[in-house]
N, CA, C and O atoms as a Tinker XYZ file with bonds, in Angstrom:
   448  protein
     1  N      4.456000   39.472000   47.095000    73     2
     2  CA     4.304000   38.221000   46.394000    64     1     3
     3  C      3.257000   38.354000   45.294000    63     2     4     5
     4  O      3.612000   37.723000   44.299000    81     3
     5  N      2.336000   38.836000   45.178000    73     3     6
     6  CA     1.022000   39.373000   44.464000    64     5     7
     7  C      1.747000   39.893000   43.274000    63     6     8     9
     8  O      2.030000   39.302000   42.232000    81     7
     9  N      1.958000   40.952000   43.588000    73     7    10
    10  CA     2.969000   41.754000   42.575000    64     9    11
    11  C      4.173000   40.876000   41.934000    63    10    12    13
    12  O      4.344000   41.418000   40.842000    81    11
    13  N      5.098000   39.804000   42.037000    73    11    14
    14  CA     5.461000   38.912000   41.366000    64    13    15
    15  C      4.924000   38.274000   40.332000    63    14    16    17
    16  O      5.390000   38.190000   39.195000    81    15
    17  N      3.773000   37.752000   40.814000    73    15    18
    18  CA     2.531000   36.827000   40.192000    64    17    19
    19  C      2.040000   37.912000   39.093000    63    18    20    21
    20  O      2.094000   37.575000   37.911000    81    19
    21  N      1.693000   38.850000   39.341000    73    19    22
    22  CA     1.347000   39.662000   38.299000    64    21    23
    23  C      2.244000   40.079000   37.376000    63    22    24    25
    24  O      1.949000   40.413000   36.229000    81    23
    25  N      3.498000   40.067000   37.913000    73    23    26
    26  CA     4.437000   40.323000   36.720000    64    25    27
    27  C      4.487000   38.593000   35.644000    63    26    28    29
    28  O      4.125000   38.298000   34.505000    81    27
    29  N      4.841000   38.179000   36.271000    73    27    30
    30  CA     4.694000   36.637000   35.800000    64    29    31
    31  C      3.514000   36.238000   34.530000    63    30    32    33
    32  O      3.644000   35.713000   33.425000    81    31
    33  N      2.166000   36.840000   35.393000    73    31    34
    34  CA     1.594000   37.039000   34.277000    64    33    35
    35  C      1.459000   37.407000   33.048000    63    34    36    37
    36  O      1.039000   36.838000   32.040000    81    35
    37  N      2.150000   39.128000   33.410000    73    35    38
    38  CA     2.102000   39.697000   32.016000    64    37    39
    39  C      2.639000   39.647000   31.658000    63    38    40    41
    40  O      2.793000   40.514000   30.797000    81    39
    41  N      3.993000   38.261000   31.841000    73    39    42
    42  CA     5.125000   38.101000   30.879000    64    41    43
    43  C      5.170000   37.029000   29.971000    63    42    44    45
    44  O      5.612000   36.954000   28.825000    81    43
    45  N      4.339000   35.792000   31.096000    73    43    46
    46  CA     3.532000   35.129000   29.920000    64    45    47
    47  C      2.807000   35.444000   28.690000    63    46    48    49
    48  O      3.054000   34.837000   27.648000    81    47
    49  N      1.744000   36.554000   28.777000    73    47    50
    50  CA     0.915000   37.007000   28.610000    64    49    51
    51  C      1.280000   37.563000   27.417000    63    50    52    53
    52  O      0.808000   37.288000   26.314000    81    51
    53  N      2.173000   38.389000   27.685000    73    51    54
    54  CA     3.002000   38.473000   26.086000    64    53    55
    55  C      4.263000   37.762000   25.002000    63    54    56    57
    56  O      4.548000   37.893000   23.812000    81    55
    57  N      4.904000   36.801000   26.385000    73    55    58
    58  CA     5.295000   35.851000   25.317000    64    57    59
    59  C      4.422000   35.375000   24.222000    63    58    60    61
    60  O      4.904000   35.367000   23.090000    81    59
    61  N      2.818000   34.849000   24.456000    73    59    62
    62  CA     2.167000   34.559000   23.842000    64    61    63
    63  C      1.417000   34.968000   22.540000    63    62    64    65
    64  O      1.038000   34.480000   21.475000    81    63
    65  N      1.420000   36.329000   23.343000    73    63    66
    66  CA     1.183000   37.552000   22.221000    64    65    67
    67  C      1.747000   37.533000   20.843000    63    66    68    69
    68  O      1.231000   37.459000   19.727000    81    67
    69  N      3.268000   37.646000   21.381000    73    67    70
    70  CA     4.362000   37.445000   20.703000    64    69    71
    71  C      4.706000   36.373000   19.491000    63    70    72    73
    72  O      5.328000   36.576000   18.449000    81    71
    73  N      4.040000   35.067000   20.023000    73    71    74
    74  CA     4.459000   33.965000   19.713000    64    73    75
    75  C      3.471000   33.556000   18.511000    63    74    76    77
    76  O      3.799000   32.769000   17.623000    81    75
    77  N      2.019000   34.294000   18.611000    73    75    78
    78  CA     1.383000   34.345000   17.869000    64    77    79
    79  C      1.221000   35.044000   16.963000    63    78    80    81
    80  O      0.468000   34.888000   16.001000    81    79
    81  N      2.012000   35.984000   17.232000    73    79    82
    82  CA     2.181000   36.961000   15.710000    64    81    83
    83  C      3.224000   36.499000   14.757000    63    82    84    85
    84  O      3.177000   36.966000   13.619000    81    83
    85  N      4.228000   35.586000   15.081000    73    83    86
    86  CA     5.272000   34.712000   14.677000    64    85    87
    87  C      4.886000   34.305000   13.352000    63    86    88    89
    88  O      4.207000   33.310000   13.096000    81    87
    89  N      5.432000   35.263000   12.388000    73    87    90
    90  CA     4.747000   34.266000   10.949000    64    89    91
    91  C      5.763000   32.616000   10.565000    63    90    92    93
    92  O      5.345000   31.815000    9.729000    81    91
    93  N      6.846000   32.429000   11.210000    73    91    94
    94  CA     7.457000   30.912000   11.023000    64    93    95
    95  C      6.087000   30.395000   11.626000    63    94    96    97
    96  O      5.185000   29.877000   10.967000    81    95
    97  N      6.084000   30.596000   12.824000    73    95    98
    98  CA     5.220000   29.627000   13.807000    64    97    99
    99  C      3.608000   29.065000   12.938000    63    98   100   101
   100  O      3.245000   27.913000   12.699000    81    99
   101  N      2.971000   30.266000   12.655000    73    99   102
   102  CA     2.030000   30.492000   11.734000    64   101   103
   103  C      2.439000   29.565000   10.370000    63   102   104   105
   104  O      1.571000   28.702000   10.232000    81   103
   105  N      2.994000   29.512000    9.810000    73   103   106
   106  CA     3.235000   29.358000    8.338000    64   105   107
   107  C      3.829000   27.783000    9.214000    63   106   108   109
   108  O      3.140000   26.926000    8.660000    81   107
   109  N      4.263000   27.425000    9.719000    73   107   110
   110  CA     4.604000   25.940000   10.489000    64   109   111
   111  C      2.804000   25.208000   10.887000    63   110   112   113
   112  O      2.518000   24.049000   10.585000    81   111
   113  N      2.071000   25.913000   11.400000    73   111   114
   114  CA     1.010000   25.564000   11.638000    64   113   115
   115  C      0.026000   25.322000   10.599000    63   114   116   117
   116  O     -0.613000   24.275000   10.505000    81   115
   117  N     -0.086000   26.392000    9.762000    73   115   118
   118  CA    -1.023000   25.983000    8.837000    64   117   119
   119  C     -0.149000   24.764000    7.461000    63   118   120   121
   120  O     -0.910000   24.266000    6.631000    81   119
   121  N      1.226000   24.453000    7.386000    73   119   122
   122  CA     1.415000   23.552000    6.751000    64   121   123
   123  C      1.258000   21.942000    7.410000    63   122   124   125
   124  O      1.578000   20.944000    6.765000    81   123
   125  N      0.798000   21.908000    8.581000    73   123   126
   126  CA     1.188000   21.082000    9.689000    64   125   127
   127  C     -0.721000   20.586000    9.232000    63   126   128   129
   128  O     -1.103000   19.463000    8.905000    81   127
   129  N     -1.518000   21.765000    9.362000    73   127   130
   130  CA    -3.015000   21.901000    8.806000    64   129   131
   131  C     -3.349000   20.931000    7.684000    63   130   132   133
   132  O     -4.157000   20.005000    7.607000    81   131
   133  N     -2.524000   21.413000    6.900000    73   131   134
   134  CA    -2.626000   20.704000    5.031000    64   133   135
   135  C     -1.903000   19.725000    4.928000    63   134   136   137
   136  O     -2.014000   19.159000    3.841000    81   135
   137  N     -1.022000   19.177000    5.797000    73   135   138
   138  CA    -0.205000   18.201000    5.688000    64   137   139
   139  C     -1.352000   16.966000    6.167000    63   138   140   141
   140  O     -1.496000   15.958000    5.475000    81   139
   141  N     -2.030000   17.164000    7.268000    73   139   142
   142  CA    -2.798000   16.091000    7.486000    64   141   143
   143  C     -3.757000   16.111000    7.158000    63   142   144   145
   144  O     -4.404000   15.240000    7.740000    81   143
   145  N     -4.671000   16.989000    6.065000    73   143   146
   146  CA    -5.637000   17.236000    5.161000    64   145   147
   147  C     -5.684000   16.331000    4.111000    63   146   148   149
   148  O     -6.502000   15.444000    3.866000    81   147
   149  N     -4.137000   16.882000    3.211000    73   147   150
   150  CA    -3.662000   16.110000    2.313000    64   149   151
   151  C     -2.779000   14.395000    2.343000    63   150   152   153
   152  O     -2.282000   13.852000    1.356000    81   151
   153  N     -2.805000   13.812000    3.839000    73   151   154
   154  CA    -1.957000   13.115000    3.969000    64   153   155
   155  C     -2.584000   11.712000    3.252000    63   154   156   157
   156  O     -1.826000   10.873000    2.764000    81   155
   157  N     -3.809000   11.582000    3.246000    73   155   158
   158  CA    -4.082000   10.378000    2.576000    64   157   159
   159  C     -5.166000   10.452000    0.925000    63   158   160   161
   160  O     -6.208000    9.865000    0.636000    81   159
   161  N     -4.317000   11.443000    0.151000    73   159   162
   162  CA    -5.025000   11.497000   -0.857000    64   161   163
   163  C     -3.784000   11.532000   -2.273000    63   162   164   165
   164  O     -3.930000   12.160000   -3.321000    81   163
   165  N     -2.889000   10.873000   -1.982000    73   163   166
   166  CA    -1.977000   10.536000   -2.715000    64   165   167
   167  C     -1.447000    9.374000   -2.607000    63   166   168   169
   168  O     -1.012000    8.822000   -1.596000    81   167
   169  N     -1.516000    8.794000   -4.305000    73   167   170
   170  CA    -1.506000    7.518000   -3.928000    64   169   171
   171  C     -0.147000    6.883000   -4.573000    63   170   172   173
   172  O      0.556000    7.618000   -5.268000    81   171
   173  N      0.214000    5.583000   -4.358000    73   171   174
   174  CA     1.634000    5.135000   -4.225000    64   173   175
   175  C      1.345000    5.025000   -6.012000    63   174   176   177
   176  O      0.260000    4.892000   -6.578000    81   175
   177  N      2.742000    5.134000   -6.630000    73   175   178
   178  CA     3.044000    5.108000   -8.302000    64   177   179
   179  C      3.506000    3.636000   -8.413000    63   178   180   181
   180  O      4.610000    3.152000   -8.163000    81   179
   181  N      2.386000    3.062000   -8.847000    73   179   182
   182  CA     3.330000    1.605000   -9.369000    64   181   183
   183  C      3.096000    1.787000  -10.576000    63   182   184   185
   184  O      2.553000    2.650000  -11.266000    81   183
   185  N      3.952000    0.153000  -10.820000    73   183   186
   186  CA     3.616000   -0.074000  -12.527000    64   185   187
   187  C      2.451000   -0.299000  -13.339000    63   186   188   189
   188  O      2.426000    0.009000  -14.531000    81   187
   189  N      1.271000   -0.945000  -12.598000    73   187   190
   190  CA    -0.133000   -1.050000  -12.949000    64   189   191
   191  C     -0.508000    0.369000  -12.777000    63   190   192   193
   192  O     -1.453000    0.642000  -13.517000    81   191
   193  N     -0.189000    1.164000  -12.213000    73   191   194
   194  CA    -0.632000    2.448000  -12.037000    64   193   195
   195  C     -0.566000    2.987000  -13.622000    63   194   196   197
   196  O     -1.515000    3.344000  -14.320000    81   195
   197  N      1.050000    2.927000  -14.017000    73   195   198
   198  CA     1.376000    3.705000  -14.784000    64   197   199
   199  C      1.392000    3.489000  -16.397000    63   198   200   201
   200  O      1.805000    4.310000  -17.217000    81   199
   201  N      0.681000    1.797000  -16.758000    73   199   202
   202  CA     0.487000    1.199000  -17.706000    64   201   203
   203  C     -1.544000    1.699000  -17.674000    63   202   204   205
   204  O     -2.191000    2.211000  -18.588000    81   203
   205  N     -1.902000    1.389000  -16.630000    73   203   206
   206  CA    -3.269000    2.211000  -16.733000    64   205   207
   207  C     -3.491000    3.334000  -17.333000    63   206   208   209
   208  O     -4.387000    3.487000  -18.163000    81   207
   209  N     -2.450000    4.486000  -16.853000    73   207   210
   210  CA    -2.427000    6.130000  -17.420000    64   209   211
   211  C     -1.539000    6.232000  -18.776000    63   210   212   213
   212  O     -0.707000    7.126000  -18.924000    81   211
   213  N     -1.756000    5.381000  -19.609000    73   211   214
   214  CA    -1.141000    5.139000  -20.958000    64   213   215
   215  C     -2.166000    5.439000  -21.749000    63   214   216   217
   216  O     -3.118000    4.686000  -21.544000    81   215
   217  N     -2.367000    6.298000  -22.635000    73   215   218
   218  CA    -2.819000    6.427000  -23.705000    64   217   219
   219  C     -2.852000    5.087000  -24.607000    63   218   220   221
   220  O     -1.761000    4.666000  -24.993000    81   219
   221  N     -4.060000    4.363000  -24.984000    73   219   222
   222  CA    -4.536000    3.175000  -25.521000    64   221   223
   223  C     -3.726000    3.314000  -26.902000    63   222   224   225
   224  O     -3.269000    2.319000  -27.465000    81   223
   225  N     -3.547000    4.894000  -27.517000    73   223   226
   226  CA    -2.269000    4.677000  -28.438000    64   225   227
   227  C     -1.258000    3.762000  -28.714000    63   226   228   229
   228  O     -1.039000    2.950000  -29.613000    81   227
   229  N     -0.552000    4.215000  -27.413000    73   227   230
   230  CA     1.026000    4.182000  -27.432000    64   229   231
   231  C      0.650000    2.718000  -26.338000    63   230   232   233
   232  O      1.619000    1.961000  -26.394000    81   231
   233  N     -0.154000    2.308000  -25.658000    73   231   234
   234  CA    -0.199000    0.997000  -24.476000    64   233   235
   235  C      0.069000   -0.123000  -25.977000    63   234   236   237
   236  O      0.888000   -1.043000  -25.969000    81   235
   237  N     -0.605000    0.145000  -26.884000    73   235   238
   238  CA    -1.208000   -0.589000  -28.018000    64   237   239
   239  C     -0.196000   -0.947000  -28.793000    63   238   240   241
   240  O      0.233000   -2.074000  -29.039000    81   239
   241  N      0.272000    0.439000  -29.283000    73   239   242
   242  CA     1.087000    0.288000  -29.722000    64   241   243
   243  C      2.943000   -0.863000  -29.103000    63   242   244   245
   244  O      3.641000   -1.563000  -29.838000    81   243
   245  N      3.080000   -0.663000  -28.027000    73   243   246
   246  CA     4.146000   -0.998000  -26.812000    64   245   247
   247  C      3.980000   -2.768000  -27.370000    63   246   248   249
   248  O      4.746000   -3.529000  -27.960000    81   247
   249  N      2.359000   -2.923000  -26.748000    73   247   250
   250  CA     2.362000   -4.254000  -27.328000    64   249   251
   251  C      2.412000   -5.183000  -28.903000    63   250   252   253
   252  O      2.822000   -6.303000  -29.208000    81   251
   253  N      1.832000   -4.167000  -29.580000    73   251   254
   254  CA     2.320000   -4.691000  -30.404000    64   253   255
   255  C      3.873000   -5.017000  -31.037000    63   254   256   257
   256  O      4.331000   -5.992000  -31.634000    81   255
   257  N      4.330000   -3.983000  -30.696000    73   255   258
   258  CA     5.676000   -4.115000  -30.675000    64   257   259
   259  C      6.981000   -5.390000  -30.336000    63   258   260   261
   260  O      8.050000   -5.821000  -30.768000    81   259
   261  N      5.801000   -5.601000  -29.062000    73   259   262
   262  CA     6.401000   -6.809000  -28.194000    64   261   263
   263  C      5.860000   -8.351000  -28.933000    63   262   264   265
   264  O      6.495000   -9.397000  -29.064000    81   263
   265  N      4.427000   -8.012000  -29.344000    73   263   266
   266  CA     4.360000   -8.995000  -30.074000    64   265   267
   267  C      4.783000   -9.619000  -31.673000    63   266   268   269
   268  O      4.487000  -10.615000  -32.332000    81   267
   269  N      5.648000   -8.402000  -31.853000    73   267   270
   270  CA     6.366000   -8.569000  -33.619000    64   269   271
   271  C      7.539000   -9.018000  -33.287000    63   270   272   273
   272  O      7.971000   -9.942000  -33.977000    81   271
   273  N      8.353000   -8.533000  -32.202000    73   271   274
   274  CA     9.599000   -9.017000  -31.290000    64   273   275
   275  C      9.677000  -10.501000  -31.278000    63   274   276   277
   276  O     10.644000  -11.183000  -31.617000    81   275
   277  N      8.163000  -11.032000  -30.702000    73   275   278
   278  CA     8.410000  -12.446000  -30.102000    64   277   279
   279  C      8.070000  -12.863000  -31.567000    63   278   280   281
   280  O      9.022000  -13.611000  -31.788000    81   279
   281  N      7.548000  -12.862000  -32.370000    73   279   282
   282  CA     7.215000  -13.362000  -33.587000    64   281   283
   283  C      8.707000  -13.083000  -34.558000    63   282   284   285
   284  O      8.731000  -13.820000  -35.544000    81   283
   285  N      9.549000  -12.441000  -34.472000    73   283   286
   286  CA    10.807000  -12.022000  -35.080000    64   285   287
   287  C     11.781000  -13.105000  -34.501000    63   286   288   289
   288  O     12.518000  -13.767000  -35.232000    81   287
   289  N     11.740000  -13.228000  -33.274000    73   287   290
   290  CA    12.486000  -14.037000  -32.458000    64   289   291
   291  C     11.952000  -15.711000  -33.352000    63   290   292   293
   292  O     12.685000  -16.424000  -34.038000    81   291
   293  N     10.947000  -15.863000  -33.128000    73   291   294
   294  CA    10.455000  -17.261000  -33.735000    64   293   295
   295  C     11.143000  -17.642000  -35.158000    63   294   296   297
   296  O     11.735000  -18.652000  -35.536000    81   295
   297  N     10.711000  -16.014000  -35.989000    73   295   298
   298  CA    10.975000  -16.405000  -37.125000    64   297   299
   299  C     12.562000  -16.676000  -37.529000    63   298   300   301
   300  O     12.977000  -17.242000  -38.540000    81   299
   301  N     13.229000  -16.176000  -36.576000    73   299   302
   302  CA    14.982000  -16.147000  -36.623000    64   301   303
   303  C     15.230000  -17.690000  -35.960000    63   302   304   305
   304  O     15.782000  -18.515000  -36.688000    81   303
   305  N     14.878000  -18.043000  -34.750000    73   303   306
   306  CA    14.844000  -19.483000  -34.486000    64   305   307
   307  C     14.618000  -20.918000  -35.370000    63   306   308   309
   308  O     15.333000  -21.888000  -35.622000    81   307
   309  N     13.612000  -20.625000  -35.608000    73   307   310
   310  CA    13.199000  -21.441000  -36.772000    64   309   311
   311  C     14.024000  -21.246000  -38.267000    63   310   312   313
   312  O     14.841000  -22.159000  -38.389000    81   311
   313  N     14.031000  -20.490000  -39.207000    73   311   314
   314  CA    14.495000  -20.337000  -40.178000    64   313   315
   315  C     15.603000  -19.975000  -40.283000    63   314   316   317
   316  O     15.982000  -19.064000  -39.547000    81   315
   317  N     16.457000  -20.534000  -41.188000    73   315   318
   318  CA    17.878000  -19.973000  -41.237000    64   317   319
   319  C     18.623000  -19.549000  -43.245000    63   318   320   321
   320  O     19.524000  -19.934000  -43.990000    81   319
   321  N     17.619000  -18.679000  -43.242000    73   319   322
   322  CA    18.183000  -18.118000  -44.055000    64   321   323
   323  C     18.712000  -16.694000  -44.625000    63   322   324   325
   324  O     18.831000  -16.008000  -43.609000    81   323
   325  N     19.070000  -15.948000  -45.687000    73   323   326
   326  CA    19.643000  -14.943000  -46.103000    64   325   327
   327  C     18.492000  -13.455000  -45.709000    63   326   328   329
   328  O     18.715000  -12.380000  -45.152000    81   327
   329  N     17.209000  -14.079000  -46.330000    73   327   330
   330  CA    15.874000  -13.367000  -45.881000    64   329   331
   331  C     15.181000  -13.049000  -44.748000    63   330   332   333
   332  O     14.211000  -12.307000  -44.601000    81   331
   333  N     15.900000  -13.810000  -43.842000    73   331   334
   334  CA    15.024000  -13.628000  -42.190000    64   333   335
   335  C     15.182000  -12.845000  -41.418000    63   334   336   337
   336  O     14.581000  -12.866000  -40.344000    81   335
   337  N     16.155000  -11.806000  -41.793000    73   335   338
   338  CA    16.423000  -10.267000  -40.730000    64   337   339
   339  C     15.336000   -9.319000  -41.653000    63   338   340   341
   340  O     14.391000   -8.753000  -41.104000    81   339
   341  N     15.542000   -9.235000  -42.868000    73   339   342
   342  CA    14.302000   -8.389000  -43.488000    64   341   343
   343  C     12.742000   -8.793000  -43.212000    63   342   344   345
   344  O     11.928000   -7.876000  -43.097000    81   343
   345  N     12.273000  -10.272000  -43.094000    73   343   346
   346  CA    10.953000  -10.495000  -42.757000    64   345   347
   347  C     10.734000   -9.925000  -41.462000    63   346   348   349
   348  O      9.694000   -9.317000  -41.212000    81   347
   349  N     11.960000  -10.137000  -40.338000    73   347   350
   350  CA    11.344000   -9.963000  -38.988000    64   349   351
   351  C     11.665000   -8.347000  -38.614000    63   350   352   353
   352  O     11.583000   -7.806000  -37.512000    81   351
   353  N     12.030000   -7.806000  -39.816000    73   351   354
   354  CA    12.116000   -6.332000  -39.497000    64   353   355
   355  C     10.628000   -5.851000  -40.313000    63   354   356   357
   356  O     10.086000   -4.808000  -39.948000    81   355
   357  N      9.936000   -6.797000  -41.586000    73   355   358
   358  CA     8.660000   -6.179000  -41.326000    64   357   359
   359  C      7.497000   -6.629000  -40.683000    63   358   360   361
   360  O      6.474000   -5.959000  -40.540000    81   359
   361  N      7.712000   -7.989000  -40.229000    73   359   362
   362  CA     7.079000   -7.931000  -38.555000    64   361   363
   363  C      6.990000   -7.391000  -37.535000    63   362   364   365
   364  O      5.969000   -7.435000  -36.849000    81   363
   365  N      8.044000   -6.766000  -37.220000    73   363   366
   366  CA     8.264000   -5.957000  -36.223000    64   365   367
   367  C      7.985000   -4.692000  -36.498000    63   366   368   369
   368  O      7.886000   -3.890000  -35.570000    81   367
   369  N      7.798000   -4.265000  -37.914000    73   367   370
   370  CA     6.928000   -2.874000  -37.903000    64   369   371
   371  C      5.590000   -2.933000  -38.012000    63   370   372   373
   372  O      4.842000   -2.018000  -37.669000    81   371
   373  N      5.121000   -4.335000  -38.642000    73   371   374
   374  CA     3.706000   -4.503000  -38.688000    64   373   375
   375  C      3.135000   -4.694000  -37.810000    63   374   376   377
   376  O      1.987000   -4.295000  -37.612000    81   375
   377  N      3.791000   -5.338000  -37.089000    73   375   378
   378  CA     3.575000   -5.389000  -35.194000    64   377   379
   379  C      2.707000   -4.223000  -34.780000    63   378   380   381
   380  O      1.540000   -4.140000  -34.399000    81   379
   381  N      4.216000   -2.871000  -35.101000    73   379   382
   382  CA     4.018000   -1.624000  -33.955000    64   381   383
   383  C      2.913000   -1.144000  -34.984000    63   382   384   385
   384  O      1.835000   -0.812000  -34.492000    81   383
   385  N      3.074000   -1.063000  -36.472000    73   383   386
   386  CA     1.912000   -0.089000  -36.755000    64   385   387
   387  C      0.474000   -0.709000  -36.346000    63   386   388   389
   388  O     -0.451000   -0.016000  -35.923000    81   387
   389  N      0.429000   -1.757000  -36.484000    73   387   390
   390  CA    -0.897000   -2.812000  -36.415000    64   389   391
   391  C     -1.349000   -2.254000  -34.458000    63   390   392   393
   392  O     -2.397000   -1.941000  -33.893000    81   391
   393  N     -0.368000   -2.344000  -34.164000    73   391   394
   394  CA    -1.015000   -1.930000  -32.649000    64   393   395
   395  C     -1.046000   -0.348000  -32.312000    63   394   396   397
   396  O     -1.611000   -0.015000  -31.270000    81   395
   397  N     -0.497000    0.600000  -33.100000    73   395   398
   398  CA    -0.649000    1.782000  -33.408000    64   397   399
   399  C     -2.159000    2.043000  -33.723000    63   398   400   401
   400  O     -2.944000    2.692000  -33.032000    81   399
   401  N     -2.335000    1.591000  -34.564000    73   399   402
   402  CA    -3.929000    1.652000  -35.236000    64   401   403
   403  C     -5.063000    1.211000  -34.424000    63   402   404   405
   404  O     -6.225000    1.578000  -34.249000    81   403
   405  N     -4.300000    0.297000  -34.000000    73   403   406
   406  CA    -5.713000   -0.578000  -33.088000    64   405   407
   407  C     -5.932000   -0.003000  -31.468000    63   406   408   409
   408  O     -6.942000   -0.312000  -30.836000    81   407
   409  N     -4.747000    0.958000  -30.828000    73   407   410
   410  CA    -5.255000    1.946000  -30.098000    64   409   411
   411  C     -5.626000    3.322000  -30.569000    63   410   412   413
   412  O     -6.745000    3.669000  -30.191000    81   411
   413  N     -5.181000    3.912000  -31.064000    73   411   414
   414  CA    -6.027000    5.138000  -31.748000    64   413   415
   415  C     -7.281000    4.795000  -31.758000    63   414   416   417
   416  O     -8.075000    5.205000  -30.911000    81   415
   417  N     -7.644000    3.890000  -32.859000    73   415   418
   418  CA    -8.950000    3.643000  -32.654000    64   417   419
   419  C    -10.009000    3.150000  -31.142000    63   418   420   421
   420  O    -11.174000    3.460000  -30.892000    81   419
   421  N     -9.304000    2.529000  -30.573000    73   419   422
   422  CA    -9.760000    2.509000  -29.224000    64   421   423
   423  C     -9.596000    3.843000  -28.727000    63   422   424   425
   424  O    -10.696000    4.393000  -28.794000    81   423
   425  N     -8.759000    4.589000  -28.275000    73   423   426
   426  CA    -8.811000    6.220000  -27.873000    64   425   427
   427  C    -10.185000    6.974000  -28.761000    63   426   428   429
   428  O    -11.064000    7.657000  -28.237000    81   427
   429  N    -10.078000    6.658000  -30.096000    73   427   430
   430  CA   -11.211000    7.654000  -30.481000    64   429   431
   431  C    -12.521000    6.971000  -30.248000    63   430   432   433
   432  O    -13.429000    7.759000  -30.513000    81   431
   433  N    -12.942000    5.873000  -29.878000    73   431   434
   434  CA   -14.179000    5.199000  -29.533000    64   433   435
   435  C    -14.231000    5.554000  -27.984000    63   434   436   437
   436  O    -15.197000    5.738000  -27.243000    81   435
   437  N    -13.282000    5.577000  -27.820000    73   435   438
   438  CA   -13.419000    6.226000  -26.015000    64   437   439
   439  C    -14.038000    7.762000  -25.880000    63   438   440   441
   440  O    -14.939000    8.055000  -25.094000    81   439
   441  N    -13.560000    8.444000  -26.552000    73   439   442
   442  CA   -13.247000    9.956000  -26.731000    64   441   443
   443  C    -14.971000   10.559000  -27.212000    63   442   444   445
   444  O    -15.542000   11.597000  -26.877000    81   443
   445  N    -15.370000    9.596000  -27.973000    73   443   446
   446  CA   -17.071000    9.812000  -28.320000    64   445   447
   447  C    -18.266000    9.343000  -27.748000    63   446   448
   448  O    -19.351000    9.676000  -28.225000    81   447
């Protein structure tokens, strides 16, 4: 019976051996390591996220854009004449360049 037990042993003994030289097992473990290292240092992508990581350029620019739009829209509502697609097409560029300019310059006051 002794002699059973001892075999038993050393069969464990090197399953283990075995099991630890296992580079899946290994390479399972240490990603298992970094997985819960890294598990709370990534953070969810929203839209405030991603209007934040905008270059004051192009954020600036976006709005102005939007605000030559709604001012184009007005001016087409209101007025009804031959001239009002050309005014609100240079609203709508004076818009984007006007907010073009006015982030750049915010980026380069940042930047110094």
């Amino acid at each position: 019976m002794s002699q059973d037990k001892e075999q038993e042993r050393l069969r464990r003994l090197r399953e283990e051996q075995l099991s630890a030289r296992d580079p899946s097992q290994k390479a399972q473990s240490t990603h298992q390591r970094l997985a819960t290292h890294y598990q709370g240092s990534y953070r969810k992508t929203t839209l405030q996220g991603l209007i934040r990581d905008l270059p004051a350029a192009w954020l600036w620019m976006i709005i102005g854009l939007l605000i030559g739009l709604a001012i184009a829209i007005v001016i087409f509502q209101t007025v009804k004449a031959d001239w009002t697609p050309y005014v609100a097409g240079v609203v709508i560029f004076f818009g984007l360049a006007a907010g073009r300019v006015t982030g750049a310059v915010l980026d380069w006051h940042k930047n110094d």
